[in-house]
PyMOL Python script that loads the backbone (N, CA, C, O; Angstrom):
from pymol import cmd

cmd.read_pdbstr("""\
ATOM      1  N   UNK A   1       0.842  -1.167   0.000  1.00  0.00           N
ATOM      2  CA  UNK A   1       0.000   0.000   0.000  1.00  0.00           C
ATOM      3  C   UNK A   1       0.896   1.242   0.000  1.00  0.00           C
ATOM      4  O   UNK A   1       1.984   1.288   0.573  1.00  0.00           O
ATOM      5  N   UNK A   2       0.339   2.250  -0.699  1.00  0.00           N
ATOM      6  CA  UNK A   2       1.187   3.341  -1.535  1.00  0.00           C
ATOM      7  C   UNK A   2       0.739   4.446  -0.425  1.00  0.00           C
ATOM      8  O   UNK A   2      -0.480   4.552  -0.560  1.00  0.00           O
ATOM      9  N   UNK A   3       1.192   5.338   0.638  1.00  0.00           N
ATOM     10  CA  UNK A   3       0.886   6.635   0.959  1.00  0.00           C
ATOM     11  C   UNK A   3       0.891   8.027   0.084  1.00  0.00           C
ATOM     12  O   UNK A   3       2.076   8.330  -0.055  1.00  0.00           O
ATOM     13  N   UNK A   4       0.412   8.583  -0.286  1.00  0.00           N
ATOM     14  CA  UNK A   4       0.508   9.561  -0.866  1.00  0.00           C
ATOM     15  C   UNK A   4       0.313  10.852  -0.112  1.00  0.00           C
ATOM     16  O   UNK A   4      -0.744  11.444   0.104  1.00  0.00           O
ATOM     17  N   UNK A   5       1.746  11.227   0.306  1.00  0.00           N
ATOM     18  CA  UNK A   5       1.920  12.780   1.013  1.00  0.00           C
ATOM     19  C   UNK A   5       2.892  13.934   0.479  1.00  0.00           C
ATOM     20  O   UNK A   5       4.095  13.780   0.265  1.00  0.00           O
ATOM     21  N   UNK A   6       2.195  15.070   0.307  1.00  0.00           N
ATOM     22  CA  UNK A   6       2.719  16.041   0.105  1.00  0.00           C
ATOM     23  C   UNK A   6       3.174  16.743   1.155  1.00  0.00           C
ATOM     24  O   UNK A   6       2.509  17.169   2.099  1.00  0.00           O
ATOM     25  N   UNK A   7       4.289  16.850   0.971  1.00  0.00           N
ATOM     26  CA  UNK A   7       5.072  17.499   2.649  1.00  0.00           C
ATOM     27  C   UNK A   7       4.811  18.916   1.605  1.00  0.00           C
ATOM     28  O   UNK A   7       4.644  18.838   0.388  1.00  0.00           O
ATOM     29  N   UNK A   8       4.827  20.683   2.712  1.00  0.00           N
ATOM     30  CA  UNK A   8       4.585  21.195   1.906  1.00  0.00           C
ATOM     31  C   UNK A   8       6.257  22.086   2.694  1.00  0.00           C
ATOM     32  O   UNK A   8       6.839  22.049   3.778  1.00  0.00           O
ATOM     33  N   UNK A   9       6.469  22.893   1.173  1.00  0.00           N
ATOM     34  CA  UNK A   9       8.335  23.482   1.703  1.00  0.00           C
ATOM     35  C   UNK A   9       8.201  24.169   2.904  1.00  0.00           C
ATOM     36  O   UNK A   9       7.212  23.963   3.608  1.00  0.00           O
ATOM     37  N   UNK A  10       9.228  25.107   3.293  1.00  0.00           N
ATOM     38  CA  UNK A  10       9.725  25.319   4.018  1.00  0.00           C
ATOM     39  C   UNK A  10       8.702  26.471   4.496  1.00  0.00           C
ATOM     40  O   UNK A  10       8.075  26.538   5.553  1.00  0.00           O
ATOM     41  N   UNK A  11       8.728  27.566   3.138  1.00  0.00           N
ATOM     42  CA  UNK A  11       7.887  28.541   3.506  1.00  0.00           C
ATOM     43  C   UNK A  11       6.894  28.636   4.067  1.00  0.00           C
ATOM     44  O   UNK A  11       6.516  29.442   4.918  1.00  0.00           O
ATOM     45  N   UNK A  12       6.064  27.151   3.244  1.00  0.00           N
ATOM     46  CA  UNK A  12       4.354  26.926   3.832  1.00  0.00           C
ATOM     47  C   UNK A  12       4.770  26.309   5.439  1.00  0.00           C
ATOM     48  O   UNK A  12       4.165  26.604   6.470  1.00  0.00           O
ATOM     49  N   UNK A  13       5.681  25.600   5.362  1.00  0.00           N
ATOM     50  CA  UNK A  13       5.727  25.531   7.342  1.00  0.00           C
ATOM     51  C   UNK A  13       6.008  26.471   8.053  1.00  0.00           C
ATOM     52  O   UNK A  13       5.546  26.544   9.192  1.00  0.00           O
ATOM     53  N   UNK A  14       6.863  27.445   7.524  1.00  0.00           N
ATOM     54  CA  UNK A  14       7.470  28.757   8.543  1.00  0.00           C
ATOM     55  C   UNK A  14       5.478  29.373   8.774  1.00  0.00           C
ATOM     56  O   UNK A  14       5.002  29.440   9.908  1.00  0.00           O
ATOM     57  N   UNK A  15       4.684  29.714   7.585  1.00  0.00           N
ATOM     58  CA  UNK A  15       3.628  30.315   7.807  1.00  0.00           C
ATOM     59  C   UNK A  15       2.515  29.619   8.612  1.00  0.00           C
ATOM     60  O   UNK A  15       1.796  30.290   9.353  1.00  0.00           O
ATOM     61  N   UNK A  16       2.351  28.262   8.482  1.00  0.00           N
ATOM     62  CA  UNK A  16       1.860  27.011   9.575  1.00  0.00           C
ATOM     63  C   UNK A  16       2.130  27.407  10.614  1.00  0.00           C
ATOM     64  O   UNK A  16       1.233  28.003  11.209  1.00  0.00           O
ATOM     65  N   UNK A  17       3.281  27.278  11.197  1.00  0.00           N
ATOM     66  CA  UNK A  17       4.136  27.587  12.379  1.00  0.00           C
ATOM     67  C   UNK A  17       3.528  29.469  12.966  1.00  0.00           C
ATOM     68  O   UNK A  17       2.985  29.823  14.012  1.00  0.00           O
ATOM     69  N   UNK A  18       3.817  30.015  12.123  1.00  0.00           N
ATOM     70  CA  UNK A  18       3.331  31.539  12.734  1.00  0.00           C
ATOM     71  C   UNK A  18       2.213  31.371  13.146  1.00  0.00           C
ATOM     72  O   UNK A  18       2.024  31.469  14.358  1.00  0.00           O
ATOM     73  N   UNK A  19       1.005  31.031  12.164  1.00  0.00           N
ATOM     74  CA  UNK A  19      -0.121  31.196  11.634  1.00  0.00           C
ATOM     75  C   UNK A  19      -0.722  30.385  13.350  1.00  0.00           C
ATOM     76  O   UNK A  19      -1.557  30.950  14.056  1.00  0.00           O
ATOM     77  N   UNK A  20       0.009  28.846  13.772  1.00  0.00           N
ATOM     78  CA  UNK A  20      -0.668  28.117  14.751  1.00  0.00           C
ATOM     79  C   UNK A  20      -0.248  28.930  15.788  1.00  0.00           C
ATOM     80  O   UNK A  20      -1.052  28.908  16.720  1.00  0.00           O
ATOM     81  N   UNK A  21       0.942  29.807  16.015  1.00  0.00           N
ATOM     82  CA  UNK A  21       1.374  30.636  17.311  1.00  0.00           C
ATOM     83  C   UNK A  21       0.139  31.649  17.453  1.00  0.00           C
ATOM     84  O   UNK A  21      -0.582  31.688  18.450  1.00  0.00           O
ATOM     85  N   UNK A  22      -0.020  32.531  16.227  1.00  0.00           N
ATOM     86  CA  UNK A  22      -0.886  33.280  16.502  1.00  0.00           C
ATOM     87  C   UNK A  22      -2.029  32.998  16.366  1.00  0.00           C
ATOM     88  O   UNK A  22      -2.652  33.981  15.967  1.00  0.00           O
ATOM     89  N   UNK A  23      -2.687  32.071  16.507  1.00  0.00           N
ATOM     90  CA  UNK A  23      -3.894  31.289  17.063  1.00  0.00           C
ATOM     91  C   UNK A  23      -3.980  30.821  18.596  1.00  0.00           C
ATOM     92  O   UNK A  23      -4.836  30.891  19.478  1.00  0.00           O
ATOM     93  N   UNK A  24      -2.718  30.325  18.490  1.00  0.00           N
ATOM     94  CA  UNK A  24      -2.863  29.602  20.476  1.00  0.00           C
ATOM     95  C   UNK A  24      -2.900  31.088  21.442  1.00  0.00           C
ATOM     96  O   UNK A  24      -3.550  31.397  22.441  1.00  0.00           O
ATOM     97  N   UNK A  25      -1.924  31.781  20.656  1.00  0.00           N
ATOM     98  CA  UNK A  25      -1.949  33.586  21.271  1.00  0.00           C
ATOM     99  C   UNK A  25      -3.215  33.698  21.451  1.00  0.00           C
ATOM    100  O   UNK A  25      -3.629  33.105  22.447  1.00  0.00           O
ATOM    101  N   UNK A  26      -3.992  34.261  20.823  1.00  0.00           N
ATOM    102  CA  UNK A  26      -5.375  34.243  20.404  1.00  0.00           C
ATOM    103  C   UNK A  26      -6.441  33.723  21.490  1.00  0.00           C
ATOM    104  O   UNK A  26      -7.356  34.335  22.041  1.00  0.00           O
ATOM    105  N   UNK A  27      -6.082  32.596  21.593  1.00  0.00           N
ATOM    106  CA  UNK A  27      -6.799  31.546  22.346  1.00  0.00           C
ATOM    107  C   UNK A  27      -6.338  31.341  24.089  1.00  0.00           C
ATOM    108  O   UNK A  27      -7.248  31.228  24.910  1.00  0.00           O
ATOM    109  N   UNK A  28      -4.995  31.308  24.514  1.00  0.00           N
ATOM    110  CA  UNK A  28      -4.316  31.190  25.450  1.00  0.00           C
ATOM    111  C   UNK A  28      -3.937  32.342  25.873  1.00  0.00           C
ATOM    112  O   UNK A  28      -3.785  32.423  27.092  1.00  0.00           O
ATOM    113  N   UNK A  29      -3.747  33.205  25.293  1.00  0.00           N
ATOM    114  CA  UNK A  29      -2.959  34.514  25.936  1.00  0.00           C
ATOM    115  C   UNK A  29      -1.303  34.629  25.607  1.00  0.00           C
ATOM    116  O   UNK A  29      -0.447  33.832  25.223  1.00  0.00           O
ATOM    117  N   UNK A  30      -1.330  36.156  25.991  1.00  0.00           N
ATOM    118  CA  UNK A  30       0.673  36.365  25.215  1.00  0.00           C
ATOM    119  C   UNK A  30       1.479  35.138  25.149  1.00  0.00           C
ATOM    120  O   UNK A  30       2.268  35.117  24.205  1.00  0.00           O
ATOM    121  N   UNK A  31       1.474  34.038  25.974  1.00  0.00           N
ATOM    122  CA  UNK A  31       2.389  32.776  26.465  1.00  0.00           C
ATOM    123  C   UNK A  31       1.373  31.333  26.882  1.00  0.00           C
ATOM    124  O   UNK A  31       0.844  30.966  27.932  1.00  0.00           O
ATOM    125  N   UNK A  32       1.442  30.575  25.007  1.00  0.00           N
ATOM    126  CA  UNK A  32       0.677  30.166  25.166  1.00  0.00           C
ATOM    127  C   UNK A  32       1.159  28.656  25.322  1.00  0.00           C
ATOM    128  O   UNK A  32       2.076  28.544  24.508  1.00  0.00           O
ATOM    129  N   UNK A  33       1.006  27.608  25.887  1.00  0.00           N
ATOM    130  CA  UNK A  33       1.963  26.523  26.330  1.00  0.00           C
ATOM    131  C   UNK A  33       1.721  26.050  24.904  1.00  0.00           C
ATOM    132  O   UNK A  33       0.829  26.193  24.068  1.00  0.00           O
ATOM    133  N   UNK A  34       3.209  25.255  25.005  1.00  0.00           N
ATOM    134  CA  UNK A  34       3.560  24.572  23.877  1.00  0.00           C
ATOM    135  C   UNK A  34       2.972  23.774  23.092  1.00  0.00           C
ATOM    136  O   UNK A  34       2.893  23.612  21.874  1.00  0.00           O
ATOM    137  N   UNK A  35       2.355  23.049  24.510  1.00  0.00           N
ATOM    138  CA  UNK A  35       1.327  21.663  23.594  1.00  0.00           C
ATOM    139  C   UNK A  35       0.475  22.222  22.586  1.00  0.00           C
ATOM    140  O   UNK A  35       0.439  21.938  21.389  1.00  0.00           O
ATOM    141  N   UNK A  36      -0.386  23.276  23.401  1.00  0.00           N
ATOM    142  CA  UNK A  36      -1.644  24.289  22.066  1.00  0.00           C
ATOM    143  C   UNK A  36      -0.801  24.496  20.981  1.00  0.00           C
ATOM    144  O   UNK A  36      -1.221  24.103  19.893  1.00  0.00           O
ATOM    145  N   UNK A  37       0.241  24.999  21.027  1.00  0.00           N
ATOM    146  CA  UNK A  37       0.674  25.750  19.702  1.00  0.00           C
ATOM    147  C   UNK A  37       1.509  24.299  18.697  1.00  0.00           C
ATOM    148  O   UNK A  37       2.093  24.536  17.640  1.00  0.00           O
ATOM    149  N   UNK A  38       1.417  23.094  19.195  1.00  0.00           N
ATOM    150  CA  UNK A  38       1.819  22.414  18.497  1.00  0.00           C
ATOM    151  C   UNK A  38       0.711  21.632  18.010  1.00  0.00           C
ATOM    152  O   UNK A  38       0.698  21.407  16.800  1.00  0.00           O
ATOM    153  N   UNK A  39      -0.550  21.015  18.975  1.00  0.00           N
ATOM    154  CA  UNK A  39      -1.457  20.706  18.250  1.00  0.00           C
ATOM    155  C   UNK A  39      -2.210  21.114  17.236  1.00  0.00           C
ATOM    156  O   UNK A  39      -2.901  20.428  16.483  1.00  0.00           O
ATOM    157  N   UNK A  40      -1.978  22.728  17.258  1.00  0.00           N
ATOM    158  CA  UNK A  40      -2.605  23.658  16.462  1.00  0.00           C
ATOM    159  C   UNK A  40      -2.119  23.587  15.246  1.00  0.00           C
ATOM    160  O   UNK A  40      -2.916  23.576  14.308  1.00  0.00           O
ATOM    161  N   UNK A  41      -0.710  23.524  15.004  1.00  0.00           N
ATOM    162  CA  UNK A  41       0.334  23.550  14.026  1.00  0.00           C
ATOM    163  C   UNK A  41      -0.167  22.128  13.408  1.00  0.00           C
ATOM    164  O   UNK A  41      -0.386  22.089  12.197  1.00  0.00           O
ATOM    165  N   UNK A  42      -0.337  21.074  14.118  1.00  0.00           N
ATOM    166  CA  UNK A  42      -0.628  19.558  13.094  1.00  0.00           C
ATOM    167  C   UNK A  42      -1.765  19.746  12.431  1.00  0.00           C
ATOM    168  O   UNK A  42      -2.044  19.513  11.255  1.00  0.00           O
ATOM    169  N   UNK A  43      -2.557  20.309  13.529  1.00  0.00           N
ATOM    170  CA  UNK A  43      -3.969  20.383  12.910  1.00  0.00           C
ATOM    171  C   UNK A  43      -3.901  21.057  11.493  1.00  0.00           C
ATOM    172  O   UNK A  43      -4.305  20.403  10.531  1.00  0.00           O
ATOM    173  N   UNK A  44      -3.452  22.222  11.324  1.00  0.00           N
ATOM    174  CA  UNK A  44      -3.141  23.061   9.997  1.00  0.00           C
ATOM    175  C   UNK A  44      -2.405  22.310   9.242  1.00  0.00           C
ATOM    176  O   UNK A  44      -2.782  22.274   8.070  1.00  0.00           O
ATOM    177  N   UNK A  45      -1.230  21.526   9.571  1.00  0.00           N
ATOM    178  CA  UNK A  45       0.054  20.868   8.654  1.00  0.00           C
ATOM    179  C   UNK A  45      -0.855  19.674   7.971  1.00  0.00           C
ATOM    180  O   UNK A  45      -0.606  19.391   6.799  1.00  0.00           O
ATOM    181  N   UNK A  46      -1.922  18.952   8.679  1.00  0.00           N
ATOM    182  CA  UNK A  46      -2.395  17.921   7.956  1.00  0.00           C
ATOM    183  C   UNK A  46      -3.949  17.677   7.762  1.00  0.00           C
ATOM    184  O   UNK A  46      -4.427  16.613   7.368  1.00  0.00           O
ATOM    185  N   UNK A  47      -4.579  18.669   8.052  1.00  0.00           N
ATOM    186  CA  UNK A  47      -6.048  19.420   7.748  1.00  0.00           C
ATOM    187  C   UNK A  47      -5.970  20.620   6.998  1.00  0.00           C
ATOM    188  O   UNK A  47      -6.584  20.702   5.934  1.00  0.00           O
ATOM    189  N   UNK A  48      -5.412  21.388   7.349  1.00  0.00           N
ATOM    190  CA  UNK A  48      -5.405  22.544   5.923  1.00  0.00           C
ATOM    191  C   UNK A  48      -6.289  23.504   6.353  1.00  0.00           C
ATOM    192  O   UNK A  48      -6.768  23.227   7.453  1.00  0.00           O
ATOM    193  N   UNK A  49      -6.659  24.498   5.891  1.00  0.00           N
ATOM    194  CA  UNK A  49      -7.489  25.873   6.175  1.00  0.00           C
ATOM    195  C   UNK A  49      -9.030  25.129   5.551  1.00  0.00           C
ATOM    196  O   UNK A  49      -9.736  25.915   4.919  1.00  0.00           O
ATOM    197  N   UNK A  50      -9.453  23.981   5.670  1.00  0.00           N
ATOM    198  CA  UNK A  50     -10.529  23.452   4.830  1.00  0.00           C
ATOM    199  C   UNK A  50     -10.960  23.895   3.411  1.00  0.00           C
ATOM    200  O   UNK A  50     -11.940  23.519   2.768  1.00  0.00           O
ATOM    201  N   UNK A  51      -9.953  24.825   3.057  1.00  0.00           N
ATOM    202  CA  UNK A  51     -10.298  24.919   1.492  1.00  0.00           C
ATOM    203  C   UNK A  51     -10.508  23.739   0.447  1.00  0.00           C
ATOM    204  O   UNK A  51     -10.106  22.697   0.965  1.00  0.00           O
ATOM    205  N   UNK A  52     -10.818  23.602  -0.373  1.00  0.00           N
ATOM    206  CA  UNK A  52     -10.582  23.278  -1.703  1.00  0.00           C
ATOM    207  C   UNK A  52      -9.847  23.826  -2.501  1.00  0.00           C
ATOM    208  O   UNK A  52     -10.057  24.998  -2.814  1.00  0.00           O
ATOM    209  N   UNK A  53      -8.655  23.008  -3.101  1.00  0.00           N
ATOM    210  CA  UNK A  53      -7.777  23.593  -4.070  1.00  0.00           C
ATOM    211  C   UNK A  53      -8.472  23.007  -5.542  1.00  0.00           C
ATOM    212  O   UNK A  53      -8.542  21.805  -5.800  1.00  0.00           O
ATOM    213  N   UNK A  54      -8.918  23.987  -6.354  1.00  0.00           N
ATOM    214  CA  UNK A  54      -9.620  23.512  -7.648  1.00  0.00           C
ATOM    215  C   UNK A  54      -8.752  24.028  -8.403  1.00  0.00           C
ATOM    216  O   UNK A  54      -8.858  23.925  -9.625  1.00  0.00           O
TER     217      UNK A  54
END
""", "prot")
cmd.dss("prot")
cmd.show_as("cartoon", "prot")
cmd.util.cbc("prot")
cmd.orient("prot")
């Protein structure tokens, strides 16, 4: 059985990475523990903004 994953570069993770900080910010306050801002980050890295790319 074949996985098919698109890791996406560097850029789209640096903006993942901001994008989940300033969400847990958001959500947690100035200092937001790590775990939030990393679950947040998977959630985006392998769910996506729920768009459709057409």
């Amino acid at each position: 059985m074949e996985i098919g994953l698109e890791l996406p570069d560097d850029d789209e993770i640096d903006k993942l990475a901001e994008s989940a900080y300033t969400l847990a910010v958001a959500q947690f306050g100035s200092d937001p523990p790590y775990e939030e801002v990393r679950r947040i980050f998977y959630r985006l890295l392998f769910e996506g903004d729920g768009a459709e790319d057409d």
